[in-house]
C-alpha positions in Angstrom: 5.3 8.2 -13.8 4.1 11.5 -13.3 1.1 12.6 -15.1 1.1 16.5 -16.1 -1.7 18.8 -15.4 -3.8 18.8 -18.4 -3.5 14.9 -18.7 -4.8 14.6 -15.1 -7.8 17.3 -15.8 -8.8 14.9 -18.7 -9.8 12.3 -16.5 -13.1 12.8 -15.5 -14.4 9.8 -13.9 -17.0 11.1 -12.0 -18.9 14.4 -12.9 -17.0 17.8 -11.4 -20.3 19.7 -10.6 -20.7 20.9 -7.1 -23.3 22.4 -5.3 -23.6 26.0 -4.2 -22.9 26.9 -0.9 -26.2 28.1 -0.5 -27.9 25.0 -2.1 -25.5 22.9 0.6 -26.6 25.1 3.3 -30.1 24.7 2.5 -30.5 21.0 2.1 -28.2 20.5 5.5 -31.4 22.7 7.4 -34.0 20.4 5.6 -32.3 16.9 6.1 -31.2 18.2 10.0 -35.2 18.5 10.5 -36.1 14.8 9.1 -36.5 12.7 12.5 -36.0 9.6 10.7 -32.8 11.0 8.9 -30.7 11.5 12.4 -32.7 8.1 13.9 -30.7 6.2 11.0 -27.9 7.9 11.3 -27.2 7.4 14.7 -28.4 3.6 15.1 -25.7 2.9 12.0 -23.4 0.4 13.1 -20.7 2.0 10.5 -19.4 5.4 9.7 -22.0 7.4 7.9 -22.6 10.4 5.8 -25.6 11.6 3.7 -24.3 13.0 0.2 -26.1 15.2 -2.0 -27.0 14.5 -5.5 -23.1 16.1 -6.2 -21.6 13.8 -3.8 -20.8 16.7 -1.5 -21.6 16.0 2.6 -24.6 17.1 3.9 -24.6 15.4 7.7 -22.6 13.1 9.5 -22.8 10.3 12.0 -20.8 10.5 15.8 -18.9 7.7 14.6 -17.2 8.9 11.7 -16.3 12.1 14.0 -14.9 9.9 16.5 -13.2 7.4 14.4 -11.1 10.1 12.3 -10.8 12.4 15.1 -12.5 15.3 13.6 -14.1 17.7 16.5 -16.6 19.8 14.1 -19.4 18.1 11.9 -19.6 21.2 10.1 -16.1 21.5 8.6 -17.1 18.8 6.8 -20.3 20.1 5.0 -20.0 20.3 1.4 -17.2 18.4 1.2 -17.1 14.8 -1.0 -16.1 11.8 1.3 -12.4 11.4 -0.1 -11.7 15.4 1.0 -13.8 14.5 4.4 -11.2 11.7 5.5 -8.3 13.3 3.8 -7.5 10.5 1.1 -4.0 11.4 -0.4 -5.5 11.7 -3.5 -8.7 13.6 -2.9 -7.7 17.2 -4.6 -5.4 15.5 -7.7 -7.9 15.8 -9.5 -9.8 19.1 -10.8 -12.8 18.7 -9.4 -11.7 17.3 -6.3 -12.4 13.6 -4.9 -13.8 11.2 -7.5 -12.3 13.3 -10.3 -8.7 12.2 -10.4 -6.5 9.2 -11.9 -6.6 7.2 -9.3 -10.6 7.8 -8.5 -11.3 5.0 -11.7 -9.9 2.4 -9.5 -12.0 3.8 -6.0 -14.7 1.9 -4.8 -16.0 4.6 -2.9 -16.4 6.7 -5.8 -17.8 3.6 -7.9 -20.3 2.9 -5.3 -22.1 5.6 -5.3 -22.0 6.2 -9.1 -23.6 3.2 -9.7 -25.9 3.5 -6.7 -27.0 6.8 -8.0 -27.5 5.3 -11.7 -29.7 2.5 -11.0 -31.2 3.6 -8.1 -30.3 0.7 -5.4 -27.8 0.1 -3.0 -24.2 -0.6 -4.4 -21.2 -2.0 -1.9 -17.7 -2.4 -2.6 -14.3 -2.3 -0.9 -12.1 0.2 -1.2 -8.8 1.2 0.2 -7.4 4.7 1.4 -4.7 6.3 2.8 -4.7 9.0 4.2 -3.1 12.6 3.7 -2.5 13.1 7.7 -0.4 10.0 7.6 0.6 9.3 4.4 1.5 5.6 5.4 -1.6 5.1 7.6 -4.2 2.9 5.3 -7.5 1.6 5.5 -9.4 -1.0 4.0 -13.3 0.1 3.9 -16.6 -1.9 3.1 -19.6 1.2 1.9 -22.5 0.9 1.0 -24.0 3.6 -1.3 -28.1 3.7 -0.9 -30.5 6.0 -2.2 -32.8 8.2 -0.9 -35.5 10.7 -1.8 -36.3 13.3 0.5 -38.8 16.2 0.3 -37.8 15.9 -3.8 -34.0 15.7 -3.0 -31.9 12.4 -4.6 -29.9 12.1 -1.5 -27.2 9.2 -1.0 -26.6 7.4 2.5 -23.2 6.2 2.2 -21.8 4.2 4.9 -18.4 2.9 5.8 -17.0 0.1 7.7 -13.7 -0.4 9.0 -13.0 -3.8 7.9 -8.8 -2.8 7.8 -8.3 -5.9 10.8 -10.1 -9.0 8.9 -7.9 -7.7 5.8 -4.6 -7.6 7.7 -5.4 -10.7 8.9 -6.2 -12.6 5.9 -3.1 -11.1 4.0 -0.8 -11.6 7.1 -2.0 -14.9 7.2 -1.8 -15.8 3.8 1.6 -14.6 3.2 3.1 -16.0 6.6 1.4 -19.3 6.1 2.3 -19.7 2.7 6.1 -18.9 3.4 6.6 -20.5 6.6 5.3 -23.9 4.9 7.1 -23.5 1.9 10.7 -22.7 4.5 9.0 -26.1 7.0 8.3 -28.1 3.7 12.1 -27.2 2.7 13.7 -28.2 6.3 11.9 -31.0 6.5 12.6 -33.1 2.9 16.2 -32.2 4.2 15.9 -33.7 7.5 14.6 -36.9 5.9 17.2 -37.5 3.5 19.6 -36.8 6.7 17.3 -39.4 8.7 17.3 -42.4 6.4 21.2 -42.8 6.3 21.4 -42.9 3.0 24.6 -42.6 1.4 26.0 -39.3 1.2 29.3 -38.3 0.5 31.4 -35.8 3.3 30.7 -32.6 0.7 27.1 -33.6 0.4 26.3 -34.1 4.1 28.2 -31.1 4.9 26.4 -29.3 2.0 22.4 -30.7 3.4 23.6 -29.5 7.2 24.2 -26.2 6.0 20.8 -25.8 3.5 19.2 -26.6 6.7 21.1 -24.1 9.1 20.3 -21.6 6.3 16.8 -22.5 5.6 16.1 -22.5 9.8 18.0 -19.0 9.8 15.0 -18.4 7.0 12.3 -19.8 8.9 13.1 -17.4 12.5 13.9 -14.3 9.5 10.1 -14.7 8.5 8.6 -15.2 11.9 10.5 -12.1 13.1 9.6 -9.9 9.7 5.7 -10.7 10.5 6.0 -9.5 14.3 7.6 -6.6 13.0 5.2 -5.8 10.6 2.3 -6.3 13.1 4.2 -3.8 15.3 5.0 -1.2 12.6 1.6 -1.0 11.8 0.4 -0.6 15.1 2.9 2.4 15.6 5.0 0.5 17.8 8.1 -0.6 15.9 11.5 1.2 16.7 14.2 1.1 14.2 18.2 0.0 15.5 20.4 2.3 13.7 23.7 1.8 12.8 26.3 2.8 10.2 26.3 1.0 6.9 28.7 1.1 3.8 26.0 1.5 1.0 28.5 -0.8 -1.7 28.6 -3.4 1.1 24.4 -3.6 1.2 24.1 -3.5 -2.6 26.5 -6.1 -2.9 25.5 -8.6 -0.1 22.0 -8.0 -1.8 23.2 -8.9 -5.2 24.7 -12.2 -4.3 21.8 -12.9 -2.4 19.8 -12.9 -5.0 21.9 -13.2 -8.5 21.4 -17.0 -8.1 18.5 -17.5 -6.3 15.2 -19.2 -8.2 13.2 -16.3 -9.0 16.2 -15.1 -10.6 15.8 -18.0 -13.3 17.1 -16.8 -16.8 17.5 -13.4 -15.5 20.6 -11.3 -14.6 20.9 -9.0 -11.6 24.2 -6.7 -12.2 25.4 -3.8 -9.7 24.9 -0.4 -11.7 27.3 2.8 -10.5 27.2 2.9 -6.6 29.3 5.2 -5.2 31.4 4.7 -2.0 29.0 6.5 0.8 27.8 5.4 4.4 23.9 5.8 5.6 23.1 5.4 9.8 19.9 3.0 8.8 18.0 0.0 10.1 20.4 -2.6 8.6 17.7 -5.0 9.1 14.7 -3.6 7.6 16.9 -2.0 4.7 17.9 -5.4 3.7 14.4 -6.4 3.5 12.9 -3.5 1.4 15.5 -3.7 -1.4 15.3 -7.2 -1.2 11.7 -6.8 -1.8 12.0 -4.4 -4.7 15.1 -6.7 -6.3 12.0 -9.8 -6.1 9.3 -7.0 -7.6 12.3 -6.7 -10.2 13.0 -10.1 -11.2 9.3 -11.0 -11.4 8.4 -8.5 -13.6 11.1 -9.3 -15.7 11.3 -11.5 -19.0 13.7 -14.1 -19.7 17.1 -12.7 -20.6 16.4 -9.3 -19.3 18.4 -7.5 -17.2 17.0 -6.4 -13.5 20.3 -3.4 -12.2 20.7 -2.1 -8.6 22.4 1.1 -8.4 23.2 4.2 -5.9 23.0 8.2 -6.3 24.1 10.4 -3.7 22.4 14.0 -2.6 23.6 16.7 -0.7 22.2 14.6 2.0 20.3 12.0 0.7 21.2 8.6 -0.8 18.9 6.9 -3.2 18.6 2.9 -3.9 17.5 1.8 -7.1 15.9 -1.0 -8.6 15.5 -0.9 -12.6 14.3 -3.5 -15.0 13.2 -3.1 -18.4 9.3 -3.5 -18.3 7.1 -1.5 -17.6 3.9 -1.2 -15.6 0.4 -0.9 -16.9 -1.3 2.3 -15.5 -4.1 0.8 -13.7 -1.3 -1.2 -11.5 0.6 1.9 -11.0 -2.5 3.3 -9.6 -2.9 0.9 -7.0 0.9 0.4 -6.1 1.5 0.3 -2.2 -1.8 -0.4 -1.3 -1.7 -3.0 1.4 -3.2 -6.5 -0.3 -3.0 -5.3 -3.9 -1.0 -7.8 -5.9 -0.3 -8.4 -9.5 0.1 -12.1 -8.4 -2.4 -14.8 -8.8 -2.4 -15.4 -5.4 -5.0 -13.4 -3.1 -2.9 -11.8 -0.3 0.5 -11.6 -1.9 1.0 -7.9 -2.3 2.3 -7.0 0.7 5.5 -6.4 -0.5 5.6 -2.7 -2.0 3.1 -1.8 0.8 5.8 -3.1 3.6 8.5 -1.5 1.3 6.1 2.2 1.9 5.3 2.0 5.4 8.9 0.7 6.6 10.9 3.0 4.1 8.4 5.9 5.1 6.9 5.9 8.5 10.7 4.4 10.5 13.3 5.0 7.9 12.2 8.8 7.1 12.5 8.2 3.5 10.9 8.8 0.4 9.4 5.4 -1.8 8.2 5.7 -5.0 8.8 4.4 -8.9 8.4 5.7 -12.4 7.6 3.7 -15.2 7.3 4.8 -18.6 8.0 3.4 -22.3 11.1 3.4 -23.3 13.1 3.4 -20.0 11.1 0.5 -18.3 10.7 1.0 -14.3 12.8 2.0 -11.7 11.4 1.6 -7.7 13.6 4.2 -5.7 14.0 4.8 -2.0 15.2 8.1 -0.9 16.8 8.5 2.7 18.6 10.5 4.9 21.9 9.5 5.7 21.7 10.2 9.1 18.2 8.9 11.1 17.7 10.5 14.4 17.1 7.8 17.2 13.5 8.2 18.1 13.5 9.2 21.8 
């Protein structure tokens, strides 16, 4: 759902006021000169800035330099942190970073609000992605500390990089929790198989092939995680091939028209017109599969979840529609790696996977709208032919 200009200059959630250039300039010389200032800076074990009372930049440390590649401490100067590491949503709003839509969900931007308010250190975790690679995320642990300095309310805000023990809490959460579930499955089978008890020809035939299809599962889940570990290292390469778009939405329809989550619910085929895309088969299957399960989740009982097609001049667009629709702070925090609607910690990793795959390998274009009274649709745009990456 797309906000419009004067609903997103509304949102103020932090104040807009910046700093002269001058005033910038002159507090950078002061702060430069503090011994102590650049002694703490440097012996940080994180990345570091010092912020003005306005939030803008005033100094940074080597390691923030290194760590986002940035050659110049100086273009950075007078800039707030969100601008500095090029968050994708740092100039939404109209005062810049902290003053946008999605800033009232930011724990950056939180941090040092509160740090500034009640005058001691505030940390939280926040997550970013950034505008250089809009698919490239990371999770962040700052701290937001005060500090007074020749009469200036300065802010020491540091951030650390805590993007692996995320990963691996989420990755292991989710591949744990499915792998059991797929083990737990096999192996109730296998026991009923193992105790000879008395099964009819259509039974026994029916048990060995739950458990061919359940193993199939198991190896499906083990090889999705190694690929996701690789796509987010940079490494995954996509195998192209030709696919007949009805034949995907179909396959995917079936799949899932009778499977549990699908309880009470109905998942119909919409228009889809007759068109062929050269795509991952693979990794397509998976992303509308997740957003057919985002579908059916969010749906109530008796409501209608529809997969459907549009064709471009040369683009094709899957869709995913069911009736409900999404509260706004959700939407804010929508394909961010780890966020999850779920109960369980660690289970949103779907409509992150469905960004960076969809994105980064298929050249493509994810996103959803959701809005009273047409409900929500998640969309993926892509080309219908994908280069093969060299």
């Amino acid at each position: 759902m797309h906000n419009t200009a004067d609903e997103t200059a509304a949102i103020e959630v932090a104040p807009l006021r910046r700093a002269s250039r001058e005033d910038v300039r002159r507090a950078r010389s002061r702060i430069l000169m503090e011994e102590t200032i650049s002694l703490l800076m440097e012996t940080m074990p994180a990345y570091g800035l010092i912020l003005n009372e306005e939030r803008q930049v005033l100094a940074v440390n080597d390691r923030l330099l290194t760590a986002f590649g940035i050659h110049d401490a100086t273009a950075l100067v007078g800039k707030r942190p969100g601008e500095a590491i090029n968050c994708i949503h740092a100039d939404e709003g109209v005062g810049g970073c902290g003053t946008g839509k999605h800033c009232a969900g930011c724990g950056a931007v939180m941090a040092i609000l509160q740090s500034q308010q009640q005058g001691h250190s505030a940390t939280r975790e926040f997550r970013i992605t950034m505008d250089v690679d809009r698919s490239a995320s990371l999770d962040l642990e700052v701290t937001a500390t005060p500090m007074h300095v020749g009469g200036m309310k300065l802010t020491v805000f540091s951030m650390r990089d805590i993007s692996a023990e995320k990963r691996r809490d989420v990755l292991e959460r989710v591949f744990f929790h499915d792998i059991i579930n797929t083990a737990g499955g096999i192996h109730g089978l296998a026991e009923v198989l193992a105790r000879g008890d008395l099964l009819t020809p259509e039974q026994d035939r029916e048990y060995r092939l739950w458990m061919v299809n359940l193993a199939q599962q198991l190896v499906e889940e083990v090889t999705y995680q190694q690929e996701l570990v690789s796509a987010e290292k940079g490494d995954f390469r996509p195998t192209l091939s030709a696919l007949s778009v009805p034949e995907l939405l179909r396959e995917t329809q079936a799949l899932y028209a009778n499977h549990d989550i699908a309880s009470g619910r109905s998942l119909v085929l919409g228009a889809v017109p007759e068109c062929h895309i050269v795509s991952d088969r693979a990794i397509l299957r998976r992303i509308l599969g997740n957003m057919v399960k985002n579908a059916l989740e969010a749906a109530k009982a008796g409501e209608v979840v529809t997969i459907s097609a549009e064709t471009g001049s040369d683009t094709i667009t899957l869709c995913v529609h069911n009736p409900g629709v999404i509260p706004l702070d959700t939407q804010l925090q929508i394909f961010q790696r780890s966020f999850s609607t779920k109960a369980d910690a660690g289970r949103g990793i779907g409509t992150y996977s469905i960004k960076l795959f969809g994105e980064r390998y298929l050249g493509g274009k994810v996103g959803f709208c959701s809005r009273e009274p047409d409900g929500t649709i998640f969309s993926i745009s892509l080309p219908r032919e994908l280069p093969s990456r060299s």
